[in-house]
N, C-alpha and C positions, 0 to 999 in steps of 0.2 A: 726887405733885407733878410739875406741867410737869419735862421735859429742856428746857433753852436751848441752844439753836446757835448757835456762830459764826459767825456772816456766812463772815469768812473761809475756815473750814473747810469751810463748806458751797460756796462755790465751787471751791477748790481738788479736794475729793472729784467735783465736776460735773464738773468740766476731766479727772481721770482718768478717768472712765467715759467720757465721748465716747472718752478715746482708747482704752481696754480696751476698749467696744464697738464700735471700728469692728475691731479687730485680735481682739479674742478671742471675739466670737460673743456669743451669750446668757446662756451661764452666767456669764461676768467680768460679764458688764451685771445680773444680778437680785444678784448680790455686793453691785452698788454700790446697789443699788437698796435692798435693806435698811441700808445703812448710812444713806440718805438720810430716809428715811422714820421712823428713829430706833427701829425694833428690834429693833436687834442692841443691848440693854441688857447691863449686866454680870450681870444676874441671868440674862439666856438663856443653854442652852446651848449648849456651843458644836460642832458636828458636823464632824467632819475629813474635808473631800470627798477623794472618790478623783480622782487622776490624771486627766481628761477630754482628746479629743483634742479639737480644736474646728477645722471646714473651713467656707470659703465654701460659697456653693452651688455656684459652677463644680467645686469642689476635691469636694465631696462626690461628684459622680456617678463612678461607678468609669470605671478607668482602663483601657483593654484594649490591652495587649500587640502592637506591627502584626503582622499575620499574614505568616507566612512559609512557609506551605502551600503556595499559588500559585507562589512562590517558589523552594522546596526541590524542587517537581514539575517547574519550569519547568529548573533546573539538571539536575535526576536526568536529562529527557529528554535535553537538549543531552549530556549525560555519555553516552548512551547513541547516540548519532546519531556522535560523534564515537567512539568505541570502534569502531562498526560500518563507518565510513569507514577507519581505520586496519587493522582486520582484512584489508580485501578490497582497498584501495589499491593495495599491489604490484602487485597479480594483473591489474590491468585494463590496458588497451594502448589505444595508438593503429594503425590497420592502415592504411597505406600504399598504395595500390593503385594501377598504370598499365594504363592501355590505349590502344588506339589511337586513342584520341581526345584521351589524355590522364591527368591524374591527378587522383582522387580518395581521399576518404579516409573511414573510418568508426570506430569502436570493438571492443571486443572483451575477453574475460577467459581468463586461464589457467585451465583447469583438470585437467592434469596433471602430474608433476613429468616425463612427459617432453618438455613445452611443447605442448600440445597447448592451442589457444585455440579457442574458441567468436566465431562472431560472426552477419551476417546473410550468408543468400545473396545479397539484394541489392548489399549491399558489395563482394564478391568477384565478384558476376558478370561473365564479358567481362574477368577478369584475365591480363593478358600478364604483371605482377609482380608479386609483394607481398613487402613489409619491413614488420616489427612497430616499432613505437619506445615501449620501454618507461618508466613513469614515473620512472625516473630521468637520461631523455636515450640511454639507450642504443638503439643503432640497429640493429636485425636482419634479415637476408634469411630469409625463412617459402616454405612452399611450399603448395601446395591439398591435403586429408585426402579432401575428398568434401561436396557440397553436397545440400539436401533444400530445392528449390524448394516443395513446397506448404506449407511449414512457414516459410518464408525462413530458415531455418538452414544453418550453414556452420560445416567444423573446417578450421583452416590449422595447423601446425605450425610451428614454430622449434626449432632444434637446439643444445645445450650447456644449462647452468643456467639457471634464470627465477629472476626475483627474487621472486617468492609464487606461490603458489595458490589459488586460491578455493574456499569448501565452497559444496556446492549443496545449497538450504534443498528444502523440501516446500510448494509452491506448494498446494496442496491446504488447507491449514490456515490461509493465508491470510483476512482478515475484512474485507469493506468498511468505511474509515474509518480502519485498519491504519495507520500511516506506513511509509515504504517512500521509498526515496534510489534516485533513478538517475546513476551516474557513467559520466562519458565525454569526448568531445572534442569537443566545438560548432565547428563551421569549421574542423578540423584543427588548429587552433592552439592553443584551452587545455585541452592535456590534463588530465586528473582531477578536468575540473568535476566538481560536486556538485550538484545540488539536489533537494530533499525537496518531498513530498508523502502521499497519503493513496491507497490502492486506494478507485476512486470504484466500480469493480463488478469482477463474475466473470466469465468464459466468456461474453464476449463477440466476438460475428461480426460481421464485416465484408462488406456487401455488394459484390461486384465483387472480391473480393479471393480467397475460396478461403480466409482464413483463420479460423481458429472456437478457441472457448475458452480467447481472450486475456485477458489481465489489462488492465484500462483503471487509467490512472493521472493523478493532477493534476498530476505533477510535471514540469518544464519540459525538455522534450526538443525538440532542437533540430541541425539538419543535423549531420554528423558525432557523433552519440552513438546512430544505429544500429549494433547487433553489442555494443553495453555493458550493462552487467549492471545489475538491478534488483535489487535487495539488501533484507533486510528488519533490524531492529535486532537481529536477533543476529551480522547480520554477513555471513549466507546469501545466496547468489544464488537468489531466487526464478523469476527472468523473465531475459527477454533483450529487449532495446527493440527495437521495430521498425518503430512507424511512428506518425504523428503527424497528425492531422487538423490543419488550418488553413484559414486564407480563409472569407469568406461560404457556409456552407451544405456547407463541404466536398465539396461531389459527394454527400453520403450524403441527402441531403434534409429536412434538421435544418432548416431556413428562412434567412432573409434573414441573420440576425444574425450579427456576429462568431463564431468559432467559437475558443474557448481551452481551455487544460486537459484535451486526448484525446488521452494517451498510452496506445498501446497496446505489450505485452510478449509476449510468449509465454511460457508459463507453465514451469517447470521439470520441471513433469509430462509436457510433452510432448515440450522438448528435449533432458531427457537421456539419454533411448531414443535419438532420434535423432543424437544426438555419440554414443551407445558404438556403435551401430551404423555408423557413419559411420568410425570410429577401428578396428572391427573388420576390417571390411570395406570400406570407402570407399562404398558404398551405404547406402541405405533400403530394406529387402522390411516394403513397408504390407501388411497385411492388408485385402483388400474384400469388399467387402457388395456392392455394385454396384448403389445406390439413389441418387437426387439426396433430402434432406430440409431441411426447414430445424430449426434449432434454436429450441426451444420458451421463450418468457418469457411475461410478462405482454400485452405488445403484440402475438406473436405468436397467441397464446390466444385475445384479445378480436377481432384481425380474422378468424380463423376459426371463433369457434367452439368450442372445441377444452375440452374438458374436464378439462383438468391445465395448471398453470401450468410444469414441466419436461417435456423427452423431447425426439426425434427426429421430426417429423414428413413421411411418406414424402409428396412431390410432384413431381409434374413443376415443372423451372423455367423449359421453354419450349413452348409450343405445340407440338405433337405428338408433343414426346419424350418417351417413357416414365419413368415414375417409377422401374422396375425393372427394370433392364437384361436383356432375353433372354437364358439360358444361366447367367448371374449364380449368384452363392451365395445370393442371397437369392432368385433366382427361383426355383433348385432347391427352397428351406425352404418354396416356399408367400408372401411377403410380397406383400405387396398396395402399391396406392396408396391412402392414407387413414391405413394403420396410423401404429400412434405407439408408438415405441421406447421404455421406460420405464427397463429394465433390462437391463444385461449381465453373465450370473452371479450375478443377483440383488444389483448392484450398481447403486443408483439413479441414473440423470443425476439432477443437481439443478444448480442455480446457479452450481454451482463444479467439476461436471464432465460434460463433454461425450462423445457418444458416439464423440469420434473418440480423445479421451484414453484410454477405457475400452478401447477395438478395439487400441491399440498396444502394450497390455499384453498383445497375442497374436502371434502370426506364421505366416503364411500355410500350412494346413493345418490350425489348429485348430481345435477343433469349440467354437462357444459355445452357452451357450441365452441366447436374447431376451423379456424379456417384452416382447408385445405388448399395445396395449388396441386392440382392435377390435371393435365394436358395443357399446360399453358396457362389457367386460367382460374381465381379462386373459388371457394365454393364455401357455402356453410353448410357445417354436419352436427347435427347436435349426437352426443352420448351421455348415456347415463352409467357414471362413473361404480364400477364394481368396487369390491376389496384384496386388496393384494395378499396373494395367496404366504402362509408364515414360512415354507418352503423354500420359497425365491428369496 
């Protein structure tokens, strides 16, 4: 026998489905949908649905949590820039300088407790006085330790308590791309700037300069923050700043274009021989070889030739002058012009150290062996290391 529907009924059950279907999805809507169609009779039975969550479609797609990786890396750093600044803060100075021309000023770092600062010998050179003015305002009369012109390094001293010291890191382990902070005083005025950057390469030489297997850096170095310390994020003084490319084409022959981001350091590998030697004895005795070479990269390799992307390449740098000085410890050993210096003690030049870093690891009278590659093929030459003349 037919079921009869109420009109009414049957409207009133429509009116809740639109509104259970727009709000509870499909499963409230087939609910109603049986009740409409007439059966759900008393004779069906009756199934007790489970619990159902029911989502839009917006609501259904999973939900993901904002990421805070970026985030948590991006603090860790700043945590780690700001530790590394606070470690070696004390320790760096403003250096004070007159002459008779007048006054200038550069940077500088302590590094002994009996105030023994590091800075450049550009800064200090042609000083009739120096005063340190520590970051805390305090104002000090310093005197000259000993300077080391091929290096541009320089030790002054100050007398009574410093307010920090600084460790010095191993420039050697150093890694292109590295961050690495240089502090100092930009125009004499704001002592303990800061700013960061990244080691853009290694052992890099400077033509016209005499200096070789410097640390080049992005970070903003600017008048008065020569003699200041380059620091790496544990807090170490890697480098010491010393000079900064600028203007079109800088003199180095880089082309027309703006010239930004070439700071160059000197690396700690080489100035810290020279401050304890300097602190010892107020001198430098270099060890020489008594060759002009240049040092070996990739650009040097391809315009000559040259069969190894690292080493010492022996050449004359000027029309008729000898590559290897007559009388010389390497003229004694037998070195040629052409040879290419591979190794000293069986310790490689590579990109990150130079054969003049490797040579100051000795003092004048030592006997090294050099591997040479000459004609193809290496060879060991022992010399015995003279002393570099005070001339040069």
């Amino acid at each position: 026998m037919e079921r009869k529907h109420n009109p009414l009924l049957l409207l009133a059950v429509l009116l809740l489905g639109i509104v259970i279907g727009v709000g509870g999805g499909a499963v409230a809507g087939g609910v109603v949908a049986m009740v409409v169609t007439g059966r759900a009779s008393s004779a069906a039975p009756v199934i007790a649905a489970q619990p159902v969550s029911v989502q839009s479609e917006a609501q259904a797609a999973p939900r993901l949590a904002p990421s805070t990786q970026s985030a948590v890396g991006h603090s860790a750093h700043s945590d780690s820039v700001v530790a590394a600044v606070q470690k070696v803060g004390r320790a760096v100075v403003t250096v004070i300088v007159t002459t008779r021309q007048g006054r200038g000023s550069g940077s500088g770092v302590i590094i002994s407790e009996q105030g023994h600062i590091v800075t450049n010998n550009h800064v200090v050179e042609n000083a009739t006085g120096l005063r340190v003015l520590f970051a805390d305002g305090t104002l000090q009369e310093a005197r000259l330790i000993g300077t080391d012109p091929l290096n541009d390094i320089a030790v002054i001293r100050v007398q009574g308590a410093v307010p920090g010291v600084a460790s010095i890191g191993d420039s050697t382990k150093l890694q292109p791309g590295e961050t690495v902070l240089a502090i100092g005083s930009p125009l004499g005025n704001f002592r303990n700037t800061v700013t960061a950057g990244v080691v853009s390469a290694l052992n890099r030489s400077l033509p016209g300069t005499g200096l070789e297997g410097l640390i080049q850096t992005d970070a903003a170095i600017n008048s008065g923050n020569s003699g200041g310390p380059l620091i790496n994020l544990a807090g170490e003084v890697v480098g010491i700043n010393t000079l900064v490319v600028r203007g079109d084409s800088g003199g180095f022959g880089f082309g027309a274009a703006p010239v930004e981001g070439l700071g160059f350091a000197v690396p700690s590998a080489i100035f810290r021989n020279v401050a304890d030697q300097l602190i010892a004895t107020g001198r430098v005795r270099f060890p020489f070889l008594g060759i002009t070479y240049l040092t070996i990269d990739g650009q040097v390799a391809a315009e000559f030739n040259l069969p190894v992307q690292n080493g010492a390449y022996i050449r004359s740098s000027r029309p008729g002058e000898p590559a290897v000085q007559p009388g010389s410890a390497a003229a004694r050993a037998g070195l040629r012009e052409g040879d290419i210096i591979v190794a000293v003690d069986n310790v490689r030049l590579d990109y990150n150290t130079s054969l003049r870093q490797l040579l100051l690891r000795y003092k004048p009278g030592d006997t090294v062996t050099l591997t040479v590659l000459r004609d193809g093929r290496e060879r060991a030459i022992q010399v015995t290391l003279g002393e570099r003349p005070a001339n040069l």
